[in-house]
C-alpha positions as CSV (number, residue, x, y, z in Angstrom):
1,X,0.0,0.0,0.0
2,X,1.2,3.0,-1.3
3,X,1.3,6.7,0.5
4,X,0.0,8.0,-2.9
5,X,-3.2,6.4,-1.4
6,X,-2.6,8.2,2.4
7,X,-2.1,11.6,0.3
8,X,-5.4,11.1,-2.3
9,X,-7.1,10.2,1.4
10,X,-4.9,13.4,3.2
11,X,-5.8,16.4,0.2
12,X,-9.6,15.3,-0.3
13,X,-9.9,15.6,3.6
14,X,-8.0,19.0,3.7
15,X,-9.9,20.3,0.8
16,X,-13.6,19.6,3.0
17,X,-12.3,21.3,5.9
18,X,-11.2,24.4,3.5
19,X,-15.0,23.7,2.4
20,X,-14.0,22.9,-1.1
21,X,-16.4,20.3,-1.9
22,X,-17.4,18.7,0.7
23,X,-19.0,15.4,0.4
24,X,-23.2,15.4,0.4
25,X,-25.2,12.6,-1.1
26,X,-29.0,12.9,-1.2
27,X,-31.6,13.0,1.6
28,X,-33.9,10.6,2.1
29,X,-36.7,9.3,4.1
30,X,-36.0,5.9,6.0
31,X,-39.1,3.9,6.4
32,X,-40.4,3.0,10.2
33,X,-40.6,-1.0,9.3
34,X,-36.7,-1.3,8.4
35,X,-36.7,-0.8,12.6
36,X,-40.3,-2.0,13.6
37,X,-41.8,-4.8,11.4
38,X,-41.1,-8.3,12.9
39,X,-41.5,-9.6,9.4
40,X,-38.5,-7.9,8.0
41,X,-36.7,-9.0,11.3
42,X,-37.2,-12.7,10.3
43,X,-36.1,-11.7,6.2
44,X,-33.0,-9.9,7.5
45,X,-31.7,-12.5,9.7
46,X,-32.2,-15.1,7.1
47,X,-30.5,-13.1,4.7
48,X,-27.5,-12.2,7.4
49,X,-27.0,-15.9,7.8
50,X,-25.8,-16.2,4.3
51,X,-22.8,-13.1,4.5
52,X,-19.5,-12.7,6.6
53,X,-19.1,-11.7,10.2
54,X,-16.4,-11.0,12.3
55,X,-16.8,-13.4,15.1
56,X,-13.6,-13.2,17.4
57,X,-10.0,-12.4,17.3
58,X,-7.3,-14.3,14.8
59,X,-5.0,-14.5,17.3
60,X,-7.5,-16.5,19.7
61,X,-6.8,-19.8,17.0
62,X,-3.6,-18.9,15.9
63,X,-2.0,-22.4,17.3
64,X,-3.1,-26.0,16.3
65,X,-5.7,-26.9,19.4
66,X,-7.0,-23.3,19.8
67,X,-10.9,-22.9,19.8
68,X,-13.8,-20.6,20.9
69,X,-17.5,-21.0,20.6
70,X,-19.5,-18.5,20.2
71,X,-23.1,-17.6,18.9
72,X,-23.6,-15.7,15.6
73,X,-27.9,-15.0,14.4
74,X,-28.7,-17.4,16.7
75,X,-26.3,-20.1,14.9
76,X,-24.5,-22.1,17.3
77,X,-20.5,-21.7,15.9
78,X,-17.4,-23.3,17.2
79,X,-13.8,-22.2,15.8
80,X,-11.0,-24.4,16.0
81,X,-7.6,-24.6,14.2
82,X,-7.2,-28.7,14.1
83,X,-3.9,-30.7,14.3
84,X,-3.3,-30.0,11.0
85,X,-3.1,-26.1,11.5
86,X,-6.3,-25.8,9.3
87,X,-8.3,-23.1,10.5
88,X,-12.3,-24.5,10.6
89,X,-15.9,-23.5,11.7
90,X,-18.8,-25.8,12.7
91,X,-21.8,-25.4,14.1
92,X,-21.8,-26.4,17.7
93,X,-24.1,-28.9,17.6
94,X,-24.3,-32.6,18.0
95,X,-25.5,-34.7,15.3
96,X,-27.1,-37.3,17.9
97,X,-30.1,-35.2,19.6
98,X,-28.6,-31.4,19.1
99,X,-27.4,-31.0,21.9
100,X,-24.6,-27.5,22.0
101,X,-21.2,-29.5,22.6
102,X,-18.8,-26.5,23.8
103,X,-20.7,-23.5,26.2
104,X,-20.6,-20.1,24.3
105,X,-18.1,-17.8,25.3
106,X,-15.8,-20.3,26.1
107,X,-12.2,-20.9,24.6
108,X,-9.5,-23.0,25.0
109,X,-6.4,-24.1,23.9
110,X,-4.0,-27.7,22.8
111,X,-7.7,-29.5,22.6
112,X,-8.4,-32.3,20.5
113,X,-11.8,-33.3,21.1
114,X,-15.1,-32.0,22.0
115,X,-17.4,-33.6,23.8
116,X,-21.5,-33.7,24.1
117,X,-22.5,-33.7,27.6
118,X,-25.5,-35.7,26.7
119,X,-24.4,-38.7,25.5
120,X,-20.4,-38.2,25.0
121,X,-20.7,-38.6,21.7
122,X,-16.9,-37.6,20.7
123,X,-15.8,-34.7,18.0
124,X,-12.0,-34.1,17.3
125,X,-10.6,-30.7,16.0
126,X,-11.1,-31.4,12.8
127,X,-14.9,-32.1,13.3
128,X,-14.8,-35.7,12.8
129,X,-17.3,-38.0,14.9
130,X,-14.4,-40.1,17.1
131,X,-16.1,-41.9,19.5
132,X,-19.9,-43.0,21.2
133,X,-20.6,-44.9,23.5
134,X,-22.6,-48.3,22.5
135,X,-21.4,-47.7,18.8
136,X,-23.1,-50.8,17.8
137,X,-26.8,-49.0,18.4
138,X,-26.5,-46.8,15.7
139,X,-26.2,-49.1,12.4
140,X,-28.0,-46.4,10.8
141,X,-25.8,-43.4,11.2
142,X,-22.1,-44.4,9.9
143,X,-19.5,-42.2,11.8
144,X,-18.5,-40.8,8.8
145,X,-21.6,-39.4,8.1
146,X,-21.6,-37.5,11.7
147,X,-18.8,-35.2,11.5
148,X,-19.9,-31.7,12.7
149,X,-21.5,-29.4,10.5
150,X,-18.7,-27.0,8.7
151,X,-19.2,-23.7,7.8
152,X,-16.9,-21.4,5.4
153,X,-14.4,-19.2,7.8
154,X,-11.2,-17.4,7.0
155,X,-8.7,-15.2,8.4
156,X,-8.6,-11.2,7.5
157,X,-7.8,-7.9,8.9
158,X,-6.5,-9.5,12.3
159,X,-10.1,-11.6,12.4
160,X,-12.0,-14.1,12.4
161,X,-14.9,-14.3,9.7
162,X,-17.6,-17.1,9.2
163,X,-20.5,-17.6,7.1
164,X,-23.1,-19.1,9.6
165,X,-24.8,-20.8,6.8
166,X,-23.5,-23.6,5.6
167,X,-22.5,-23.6,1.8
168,X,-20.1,-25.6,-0.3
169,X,-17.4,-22.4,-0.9
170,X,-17.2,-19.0,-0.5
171,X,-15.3,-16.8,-2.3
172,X,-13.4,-14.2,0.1
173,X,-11.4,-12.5,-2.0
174,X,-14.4,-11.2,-4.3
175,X,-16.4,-10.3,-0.8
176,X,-13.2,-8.4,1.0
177,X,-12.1,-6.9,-2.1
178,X,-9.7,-3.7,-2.4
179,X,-10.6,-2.4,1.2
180,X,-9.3,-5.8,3.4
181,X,-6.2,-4.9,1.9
182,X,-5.5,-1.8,3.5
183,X,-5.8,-3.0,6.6
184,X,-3.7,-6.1,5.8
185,X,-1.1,-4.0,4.7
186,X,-1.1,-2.2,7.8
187,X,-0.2,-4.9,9.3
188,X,-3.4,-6.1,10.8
189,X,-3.1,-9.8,8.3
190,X,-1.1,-10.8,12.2
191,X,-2.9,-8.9,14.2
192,X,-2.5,-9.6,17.9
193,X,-5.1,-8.8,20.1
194,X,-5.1,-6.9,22.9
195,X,-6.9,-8.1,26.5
196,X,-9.6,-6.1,25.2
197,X,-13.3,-7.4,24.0
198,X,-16.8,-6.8,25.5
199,X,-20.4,-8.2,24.5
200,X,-23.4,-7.2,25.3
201,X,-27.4,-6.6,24.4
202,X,-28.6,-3.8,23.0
203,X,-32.0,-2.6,23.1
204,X,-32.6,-1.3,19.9
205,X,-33.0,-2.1,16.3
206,X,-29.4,-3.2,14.9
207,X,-29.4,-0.7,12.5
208,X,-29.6,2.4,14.5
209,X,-26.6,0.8,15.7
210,X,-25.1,1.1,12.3
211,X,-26.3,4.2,11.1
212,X,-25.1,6.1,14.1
213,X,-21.5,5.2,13.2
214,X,-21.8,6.2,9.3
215,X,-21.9,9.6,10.0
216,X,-20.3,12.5,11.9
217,X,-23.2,15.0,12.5
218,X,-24.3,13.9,15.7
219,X,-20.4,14.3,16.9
220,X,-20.9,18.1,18.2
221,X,-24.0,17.3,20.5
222,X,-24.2,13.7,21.1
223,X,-20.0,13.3,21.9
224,X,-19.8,16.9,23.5
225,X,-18.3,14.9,26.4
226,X,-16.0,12.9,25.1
227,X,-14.9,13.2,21.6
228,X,-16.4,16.1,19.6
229,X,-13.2,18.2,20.5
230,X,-11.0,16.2,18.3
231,X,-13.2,16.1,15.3
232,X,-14.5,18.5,12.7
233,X,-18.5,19.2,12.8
234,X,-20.8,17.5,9.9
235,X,-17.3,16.1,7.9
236,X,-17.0,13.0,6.4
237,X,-15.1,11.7,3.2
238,X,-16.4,8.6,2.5
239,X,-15.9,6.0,-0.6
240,X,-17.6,2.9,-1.9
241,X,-16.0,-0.5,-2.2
242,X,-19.4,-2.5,-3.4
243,X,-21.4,-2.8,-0.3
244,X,-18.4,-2.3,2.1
245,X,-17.6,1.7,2.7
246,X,-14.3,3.6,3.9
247,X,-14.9,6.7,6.0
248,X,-12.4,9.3,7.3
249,X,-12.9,11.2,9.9
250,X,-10.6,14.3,9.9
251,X,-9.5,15.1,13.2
252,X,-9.0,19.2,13.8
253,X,-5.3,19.0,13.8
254,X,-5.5,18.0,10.2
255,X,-5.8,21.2,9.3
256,X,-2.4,22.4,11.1
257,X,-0.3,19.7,9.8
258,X,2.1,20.1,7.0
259,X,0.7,20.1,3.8
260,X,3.5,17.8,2.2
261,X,3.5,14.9,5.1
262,X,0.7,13.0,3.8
263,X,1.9,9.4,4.9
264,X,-0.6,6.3,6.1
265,X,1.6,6.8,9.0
266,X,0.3,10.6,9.5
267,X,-3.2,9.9,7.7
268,X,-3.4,7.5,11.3
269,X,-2.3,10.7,13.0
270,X,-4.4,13.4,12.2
271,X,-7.7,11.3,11.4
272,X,-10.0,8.2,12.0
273,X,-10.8,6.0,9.5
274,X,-13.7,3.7,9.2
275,X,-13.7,0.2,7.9
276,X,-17.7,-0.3,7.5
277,X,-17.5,-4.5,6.0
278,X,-21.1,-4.8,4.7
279,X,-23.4,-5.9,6.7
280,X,-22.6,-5.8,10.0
281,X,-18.8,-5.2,11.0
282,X,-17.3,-2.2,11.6
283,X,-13.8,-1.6,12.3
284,X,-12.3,2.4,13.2
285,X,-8.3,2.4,12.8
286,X,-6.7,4.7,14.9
287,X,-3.6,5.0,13.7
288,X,-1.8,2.6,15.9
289,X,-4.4,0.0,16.7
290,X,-8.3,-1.0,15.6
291,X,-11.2,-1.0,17.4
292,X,-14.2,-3.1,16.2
293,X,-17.5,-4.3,16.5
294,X,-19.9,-6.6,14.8
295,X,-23.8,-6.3,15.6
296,X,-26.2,-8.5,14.8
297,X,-30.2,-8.7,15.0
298,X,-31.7,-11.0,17.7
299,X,-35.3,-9.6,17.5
300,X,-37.0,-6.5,15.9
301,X,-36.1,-4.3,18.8
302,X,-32.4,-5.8,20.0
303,X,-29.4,-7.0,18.4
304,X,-25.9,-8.8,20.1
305,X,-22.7,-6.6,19.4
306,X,-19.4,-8.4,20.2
307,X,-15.9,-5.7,20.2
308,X,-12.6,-5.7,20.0
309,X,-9.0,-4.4,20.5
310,X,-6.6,-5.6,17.4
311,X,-3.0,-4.4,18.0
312,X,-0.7,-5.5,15.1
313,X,2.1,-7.8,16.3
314,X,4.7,-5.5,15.8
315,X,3.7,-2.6,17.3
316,X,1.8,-3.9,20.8
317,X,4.9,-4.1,22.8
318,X,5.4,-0.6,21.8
319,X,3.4,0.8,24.4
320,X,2.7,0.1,27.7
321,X,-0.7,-1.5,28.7
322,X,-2.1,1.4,30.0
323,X,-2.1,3.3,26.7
324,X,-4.1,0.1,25.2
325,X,-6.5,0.5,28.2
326,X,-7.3,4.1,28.1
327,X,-8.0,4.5,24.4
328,X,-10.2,1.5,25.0
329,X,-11.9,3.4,27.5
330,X,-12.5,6.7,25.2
331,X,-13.8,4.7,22.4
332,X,-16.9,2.9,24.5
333,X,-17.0,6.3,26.3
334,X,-18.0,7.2,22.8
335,X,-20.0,4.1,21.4
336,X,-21.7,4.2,24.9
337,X,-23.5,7.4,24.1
338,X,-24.1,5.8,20.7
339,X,-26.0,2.6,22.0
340,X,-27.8,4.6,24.4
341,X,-29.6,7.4,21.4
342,X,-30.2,4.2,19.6
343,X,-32.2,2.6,22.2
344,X,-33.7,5.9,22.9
345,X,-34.3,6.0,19.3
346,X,-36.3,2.4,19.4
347,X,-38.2,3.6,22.3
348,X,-39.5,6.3,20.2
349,X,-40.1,5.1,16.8
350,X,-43.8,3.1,17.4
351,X,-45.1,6.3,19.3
352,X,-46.7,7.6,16.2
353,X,-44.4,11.0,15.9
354,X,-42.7,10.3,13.1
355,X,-44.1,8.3,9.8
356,X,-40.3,7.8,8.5
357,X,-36.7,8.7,9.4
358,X,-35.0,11.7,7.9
359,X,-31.5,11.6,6.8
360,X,-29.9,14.3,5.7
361,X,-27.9,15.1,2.7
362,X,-25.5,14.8,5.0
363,X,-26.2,11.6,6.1
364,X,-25.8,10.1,2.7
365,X,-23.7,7.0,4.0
366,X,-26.4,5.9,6.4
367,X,-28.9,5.7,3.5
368,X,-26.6,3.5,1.2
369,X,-26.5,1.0,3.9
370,X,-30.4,0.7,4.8
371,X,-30.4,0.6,0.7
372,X,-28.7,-2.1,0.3
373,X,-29.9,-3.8,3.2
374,X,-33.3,-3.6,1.3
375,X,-31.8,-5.3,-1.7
376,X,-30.4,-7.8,0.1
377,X,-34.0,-9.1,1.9
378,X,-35.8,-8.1,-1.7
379,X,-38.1,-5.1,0.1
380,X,-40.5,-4.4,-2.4
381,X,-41.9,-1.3,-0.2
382,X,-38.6,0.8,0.1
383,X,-38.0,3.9,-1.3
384,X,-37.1,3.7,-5.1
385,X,-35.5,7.1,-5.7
386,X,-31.4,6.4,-6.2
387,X,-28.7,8.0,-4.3
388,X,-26.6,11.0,-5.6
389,X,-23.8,10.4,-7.6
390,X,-21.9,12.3,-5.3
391,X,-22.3,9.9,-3.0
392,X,-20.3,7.6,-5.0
393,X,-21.9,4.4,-4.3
C-alpha cells in the first residue's frame, strides 16, 4: 500500500475542511418497518445468515488446538484450528439429539476433542465423529456421516470471519475486495489482540446501531463529552467498495499539519478511519491499533454486538498496557453514548411521531447501507429514488 493512497485520502480531507467540496449525497426518508416490522426482522436474519461476520480475534486460534465457541444470528459456531493447523468453523451442535457441545463464550487451547455432555458422543478438532458410547446401536448413522457441521471461515484484517450458513465455498477474495487490503497492509493480516473485547445486548433495532456510526453529524452534541473536540462538525469523506464503505474522519489538527507529510503513518495521526464490512462489521483504525464491532439482529427491537481491540504484532509491545487500556476506555465512552440514542431511538419510533426517518444530505452513508440492506431481503416497499452520484456508491 502505497502513501500516494494516504495523500489522495490526506488532500480530499483537507480540501472539505477548506469547504472545497465537501461530500453530500442525497436525503432521504427511512421507512419505520426497516426498525419495527417483525417480518422484516425474520427476512433480515435469514439473509445475514448467508454473509460474513467477524466473530472473534485471529489471534485466539492462531496455534493448532486453539478454539472458541461463540453464537452468531442465533447459529451455534465453534472455531477451532485442528492438528493440521487448518483453521475450521462448525456449528456447535451434536448430530445425535442437538445437543450445544462447547458452552458459548468459552475458549481453549492444545484440545483435540469435543465432547457432548448428553451422551459423549466424541468430536475431534477437525470435526470428525471419534467416538460413542454403545457404537453398535447406531447401524444407521455411519461415523462418517456424523462429523460436525462445517461452515466457510477465513482469516482477514487480524479476524476471524464465518458464514453461519452452511454452503459448499465462499469466495473471500471477491467479498473483502480492495478495502481488506488496507488493513492487511497495515499490518493487521497478524494482528495480535489486545486483553480487550466486550459483549453485550442492546436494546434497539441493529441498524440504529449502524447508522449512528456512518456519519459524523451527531459528533458536536451527542459526543460533547468525550470526543467532539477532536473532530470537525458535519465532515465525512467517504468512498464505496461494493457494499463495504471507507470513511475518514478528519480530526482538527489536520488542518495544522504540513501540507507535504501525507503518509498512512500521519493519515493514522491526524484522522479516524472507518472500515464499514457490509453488513454488519465495523472496524475504526486509529492510527496505531483497531477497534471493532460486529452487531447483529436478535429480535426486531435488539441486536448482540461483540468488540474488540486488534494491535498488530509488531507494534503492541510498543506501548505500555495502560495506553491500550485508556483509548479503550474513550472509544466505548463514545460508542456508549451511541447505544444509548439508539435505544432511545427504538423507544421512540412506534409512538406515532414520526411516519419515517429523515437523513440528511448529509447523512448520505447511512442511506446506502439501509439501501442495500433492502436489496439484500428483496423489500419491495422501500423507497425507489437512487442515491446522488456524489455519494459515490
Amino acid at each position: 500500500m502505497s502513501d500516494e493512497q494516504a495523500r489522495e485520502l490526506w488532500d480530499a480531507a483537507r480540501n472539505a475542511i477548506a469547504g472545497v467540496a465537501p461530500q453530500r449525497g442525497d436525503g432521504a426518508a427511512s421507512p419505520l418497518a426497516r426498525y419495527l416490522d417483525p417480518a422484516r426482522h425474520e427476512r433480515e436474519t435469514l439473509a445475514l445468515r448467508r454473509l460474513p461476520h467477524a466473530v472473534g480475534p485471529a489471534s485466539r486460534v492462531g496455534a493448532s488446538g486453539d478454539w472458541f465457541a461463540t453464537e452468531l444470528l442465533a447459529v451455534p459456531v465453534l472455531v477451532a484450528r485442528g492438528d493440521d493447523a487448518v483453521l475450521r468453523a462448525f456449528i456447535n451442535v451434536c448430530r445425535h439429539r442437538g445437543a450445544i457441545i462447547a458452552p458459548g463464550g468459552q475458549c481453549g487451547s492444545g484440545r483435540t476433542r469435543f465432547v457432548c455432555p448428553y451422551h459423549s458422543w466424541t468430536y475431534d478438532s477437525r470435526g470428525a465423529l471419534v467416538g460413542r458410547p454403545h457404537d453398535t446401536d447406531f447401524p444407521d448413522v455411519p461415523r462418517a456421516g456424523a462429523s460436525l457441521v462445517e461452515l466457510q471461515v477465513t482469516v482477514r484484517c487480524g479476524l476471524v470471519w464465518v458464514v453461519p450458513r452452511p454452503l459448499a465455498s465462499f469466495d473471500w477474495d471477491a467479498w473483502f475486495g480492495p478495502m481488506a487490503g488496507e488493513l492487511d497492509a497495515l499490518g493487521y493480516d497478524a494482528a495480535s489482540a489486545s486483553p480487550h473485547e466486550r459483549r453485550l445486548v442492546q436494546p434497539s433495532n441493529w441498524k440504529l446501531v449502524l447508522d449512528a456510526n456512518l456519519e459524523s453529524y451527531h459528533f458536536q452534541y451527542a459526543h460533547r463529552a468525550t470526543i467532539a473536540h477532536l473532530f470537525h462538525d458535519n465532515l465525512v469523506q467517504q468512498q464505496s467498495f461494493g457494499r463495504h464503505q471507507r470513511i475518514v474522519l478528519p480530526k482538527r489538527t489536520l488542518a495544522q499539519a504540513p501540507a507535504d507529510a501525507a503518509s498512512w503513518e500521519q493519515l493514522g495521526r491526524h484522522s479516524n478511519i472507518i472500515y464499514f464490512f457490509f453488513p454488519a462489521t465495523f472496524l475504526l483504525w486509529e492510527g496505531d491499533h483497531v477497534n471493532g464491532f460486529n452487531v447483529t439482529p436478535q429480535s426486531v427491537s435488539s441486536c448482540a454486538a461483540a468488540s474488540w481491540m486488534l494491535v498488530p504484532a509488531a507494534g503492541h509491545a510498543r506501548r505500555a498496557a495502560e495506553h491500550w487500556s485508556r483509548n479503550w476506555t474513550i472509544f466505548w465512552d463514545a460508542i456508549d453514548e451511541d447505544y444509548a440514542l439508539a435505544a432511545s431511538m427504538q423507544q421512540g419510533l412506534a409512538s406515532g411521531a414520526n411516519a419515517a426517518l429523515n437523513f440528511g444530505r448529509n447523512e448520505f452513508a447511512c442511506e446506502l447501507f439501509e439501501r442495500e440492506i433492502d436489496a439484500l431481503i428483496g423489500d419491495e416497499t422501500a423507497p425507489t429514488s437512487s442515491p446522488s452520484s456524489a455519494a459515490r456508491w
